[in-house]
C-alpha angles and dihedrals in degrees: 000000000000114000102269102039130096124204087341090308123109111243092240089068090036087060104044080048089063104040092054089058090046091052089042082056093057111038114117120191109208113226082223092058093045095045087055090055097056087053096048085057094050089245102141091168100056090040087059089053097065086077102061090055125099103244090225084068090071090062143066125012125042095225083038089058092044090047100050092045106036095076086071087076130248108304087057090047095053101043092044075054090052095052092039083057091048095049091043094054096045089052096049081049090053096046097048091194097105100064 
């Protein structure tokens, strides 16, 4: 192994690596911005459902988060993804390190 590397990976991959999973810990979806997401989609349903869920399950974990929503079916899932996506974006652009 050449000085700078780990495992056969450069450290700097290894660190942004590192940093995404980081950012993925600490990401927390407000009911409140989900719920306006719904309602920008014109998912009234889904937008309703917001409601029945613990709040902590909006926050920690990344499998935590998927576990606690995915029993309010498929269009949920996929719009809680959608504003996942959209957190996780706006963090990596606040942090600038990943560039």
């Amino acid at each position: 192994m050449r000085s700078g590397e780990l495992g056969g990976q450069s450290i700097q991959v290894v660190r942004k690596e590192f940093i995404r999973e980081e950012i993925h810990d600490r990401i927390e979806i407000k009911p409140l911005k989900l719920r306006q997401y719904f309602l920008q989609q014109g998912n009234i349903q889904d937008a309703e459902n917001v409601n029945q869920i613990e709040p902590t399950a909006f926050r920690g974990k990344r499998g935590r988060m998927l576990a606690e929503v995915s029993f309010a079916g498929t269009s949920f899932l996929e719009g809680f993804l959608s504003v996942y996506g959209m957190e996780f974006d706006c963090a990596v652009e606040r942090c600038g390190c990943l560039k």
